[in-house]
C-alpha positions in Angstrom: 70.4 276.0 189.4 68.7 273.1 189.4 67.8 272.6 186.1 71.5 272.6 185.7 71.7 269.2 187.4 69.5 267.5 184.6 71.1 269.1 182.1 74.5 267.8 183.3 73.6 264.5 184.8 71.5 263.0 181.8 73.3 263.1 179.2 76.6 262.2 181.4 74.5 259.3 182.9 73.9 258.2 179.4 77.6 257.8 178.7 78.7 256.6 181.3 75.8 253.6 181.7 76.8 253.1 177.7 80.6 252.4 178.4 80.0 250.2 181.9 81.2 246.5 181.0 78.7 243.8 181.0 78.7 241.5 184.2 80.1 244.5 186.4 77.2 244.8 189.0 79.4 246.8 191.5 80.0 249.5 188.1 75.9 249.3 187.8 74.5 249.2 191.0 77.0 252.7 191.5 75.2 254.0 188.3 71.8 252.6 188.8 71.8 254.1 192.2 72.9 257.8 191.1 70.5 257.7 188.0 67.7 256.6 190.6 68.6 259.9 192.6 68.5 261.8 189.0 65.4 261.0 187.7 63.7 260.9 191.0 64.7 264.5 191.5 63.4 265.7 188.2 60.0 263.7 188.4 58.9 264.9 191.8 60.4 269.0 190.4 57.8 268.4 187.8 55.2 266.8 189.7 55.7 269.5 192.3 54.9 272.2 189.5 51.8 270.1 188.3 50.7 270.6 191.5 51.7 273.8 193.3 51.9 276.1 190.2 49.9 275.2 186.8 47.0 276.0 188.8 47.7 279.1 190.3 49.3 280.3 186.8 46.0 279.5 185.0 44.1 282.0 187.3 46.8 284.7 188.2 48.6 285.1 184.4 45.6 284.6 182.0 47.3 286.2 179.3 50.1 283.8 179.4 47.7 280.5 180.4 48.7 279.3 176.3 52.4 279.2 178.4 51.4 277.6 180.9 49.5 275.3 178.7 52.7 274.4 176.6 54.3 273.2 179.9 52.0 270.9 180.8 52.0 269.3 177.6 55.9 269.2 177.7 55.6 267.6 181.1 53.4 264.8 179.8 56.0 263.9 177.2 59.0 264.0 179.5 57.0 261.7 182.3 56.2 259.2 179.2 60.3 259.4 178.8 61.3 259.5 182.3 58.6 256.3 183.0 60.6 254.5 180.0 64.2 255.6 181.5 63.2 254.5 185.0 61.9 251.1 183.9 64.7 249.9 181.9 67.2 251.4 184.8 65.5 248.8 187.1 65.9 246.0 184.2 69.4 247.0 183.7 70.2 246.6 187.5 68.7 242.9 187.8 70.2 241.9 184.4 73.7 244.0 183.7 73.7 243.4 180.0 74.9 245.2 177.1 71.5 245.5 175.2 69.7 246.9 178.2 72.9 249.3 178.8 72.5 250.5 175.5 68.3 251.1 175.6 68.8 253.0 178.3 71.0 255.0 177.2 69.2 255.6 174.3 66.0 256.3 176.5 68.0 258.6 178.7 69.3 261.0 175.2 65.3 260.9 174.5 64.6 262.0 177.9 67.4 264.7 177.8 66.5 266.2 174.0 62.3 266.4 176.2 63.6 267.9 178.9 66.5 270.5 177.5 64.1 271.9 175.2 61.2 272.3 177.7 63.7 274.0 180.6 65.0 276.5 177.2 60.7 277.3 176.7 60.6 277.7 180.4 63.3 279.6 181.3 62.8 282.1 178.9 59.3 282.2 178.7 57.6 280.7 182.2 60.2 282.2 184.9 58.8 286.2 184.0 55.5 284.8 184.6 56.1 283.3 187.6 58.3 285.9 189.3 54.9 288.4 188.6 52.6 286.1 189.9 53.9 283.3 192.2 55.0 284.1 195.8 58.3 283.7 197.2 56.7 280.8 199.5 54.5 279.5 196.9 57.9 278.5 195.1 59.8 277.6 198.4 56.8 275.1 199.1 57.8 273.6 195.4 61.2 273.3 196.3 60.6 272.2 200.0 58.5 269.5 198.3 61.3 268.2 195.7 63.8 268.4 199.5 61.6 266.1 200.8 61.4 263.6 197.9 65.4 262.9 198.5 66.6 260.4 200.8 68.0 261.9 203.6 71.4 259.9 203.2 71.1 261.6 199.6 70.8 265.1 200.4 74.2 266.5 200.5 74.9 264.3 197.7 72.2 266.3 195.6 73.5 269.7 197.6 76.3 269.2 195.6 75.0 268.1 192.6 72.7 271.7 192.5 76.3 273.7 193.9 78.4 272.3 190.8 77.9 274.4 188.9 76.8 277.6 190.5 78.6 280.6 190.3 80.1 282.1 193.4 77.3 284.7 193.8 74.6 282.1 193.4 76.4 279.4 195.6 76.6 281.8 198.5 72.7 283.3 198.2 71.9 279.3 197.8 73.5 278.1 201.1 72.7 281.5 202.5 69.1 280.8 202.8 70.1 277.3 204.4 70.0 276.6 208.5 73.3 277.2 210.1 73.8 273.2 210.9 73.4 272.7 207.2 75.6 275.0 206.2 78.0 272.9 208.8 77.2 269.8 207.8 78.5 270.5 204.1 81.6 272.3 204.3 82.7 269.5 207.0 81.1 266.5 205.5 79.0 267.2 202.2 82.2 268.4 199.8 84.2 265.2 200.5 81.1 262.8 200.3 80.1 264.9 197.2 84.1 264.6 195.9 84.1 261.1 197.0 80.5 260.1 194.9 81.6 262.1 191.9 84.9 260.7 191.7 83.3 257.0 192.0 80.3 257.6 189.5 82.2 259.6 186.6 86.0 257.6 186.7 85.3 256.6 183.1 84.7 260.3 182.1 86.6 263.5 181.4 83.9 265.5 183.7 85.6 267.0 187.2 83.7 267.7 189.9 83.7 271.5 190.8 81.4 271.5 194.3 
């Protein structure tokens, strides 16, 4: 589910950013602000894995440490892209320009082509490792970790963001495993605040929000 959000949010960013008009710092700052959530997200999910899980992998799965192995690799090229995204983001806020627009946008497509193809490798190849050898609250402390790294005036934001596109079965285990006020808290605030920030980040593209 969550890889869904990066897979969805890059390359929509990257459009979006790309068509904002020069000069219009209200337009960036709305963009700048939702890409900083974005990329934020995805380098503290990787940083999180780095961390919590390469290691435990290495000894647990021996036979698949050349997997494991292969991910770490892919994360160093996707940090070198997400470190290039995140800069020019920041030089595109100060200077709301066309050429810095377009760099970024570029960057961002680089940093979506790393990370689509290293979610496909993991996905198919890390997740059976993982569900073998890594605990239920070994990944819950990966996931509490990436929880943490969002503001907390971001968080039903990015609830919504991971709920987009869930399916019915998933969206009910998700906010299932959630504490009753927080299940509260985003049927009575989170859907409209998540309506209201889609609606405001995507109304130059055809994408709907489905939260």
């Amino acid at each position: 589910m969550l890889h869904r959000v990066f897979r969805r949010e890059i390359p929509l960013l990257a459009g979006l950013i790309e068509a904002a008009a020069p000069g219009d710092r209200q337009r960036v700052s709305t963009l700048a602000d939702h890409l900083d959530l974005v990329l934020g997200a995805l380098g503290e999910h990787h940083e999180g894995e780095d961390d919590l899980l390469w290691p435990k992998l290495r000894k647990r799965a021996a036979p698949g440490s050349d997997v494991v192995a292969r991910m770490a690799t892919q994360h160093e090229a996707i940090a070198g892209a997400l470190a290039e995204a995140t800069d020019l983001s920041r030089r595109w806020r100060t200077r709301a320009d066309r050429d810095t627009a377009l760099h970024l946008a570029d960057a961002l497509r680089e940093l979506d082509r790393h990370a689509a193809a290293h979610m496909d490798d993991e996905e198919e190849h890390l997740l059976p490792l993982m569900a073998e050898h890594i605990t239920p609250h070994e990944w819950s402390e990966v996931g509490e970790r990436g929880r943490r790294s969002v503001p907390k005036t971001k968080l039903l934001i990015f609830l919504g963001a991971i709920l987009e596109d869930a399916t019915a079965h998933e969206r009910r285990l998700f906010l299932s495993q959630m504490p009753a006020p927080a299940r509260l808290l985003w049927h009575t605030v989170g859907t409209r605040l998540y309506d209201r920030t889609t609606t405001r980040v995507r109304r130059n593209s055809g994408a709907i929000a489905r939260a």
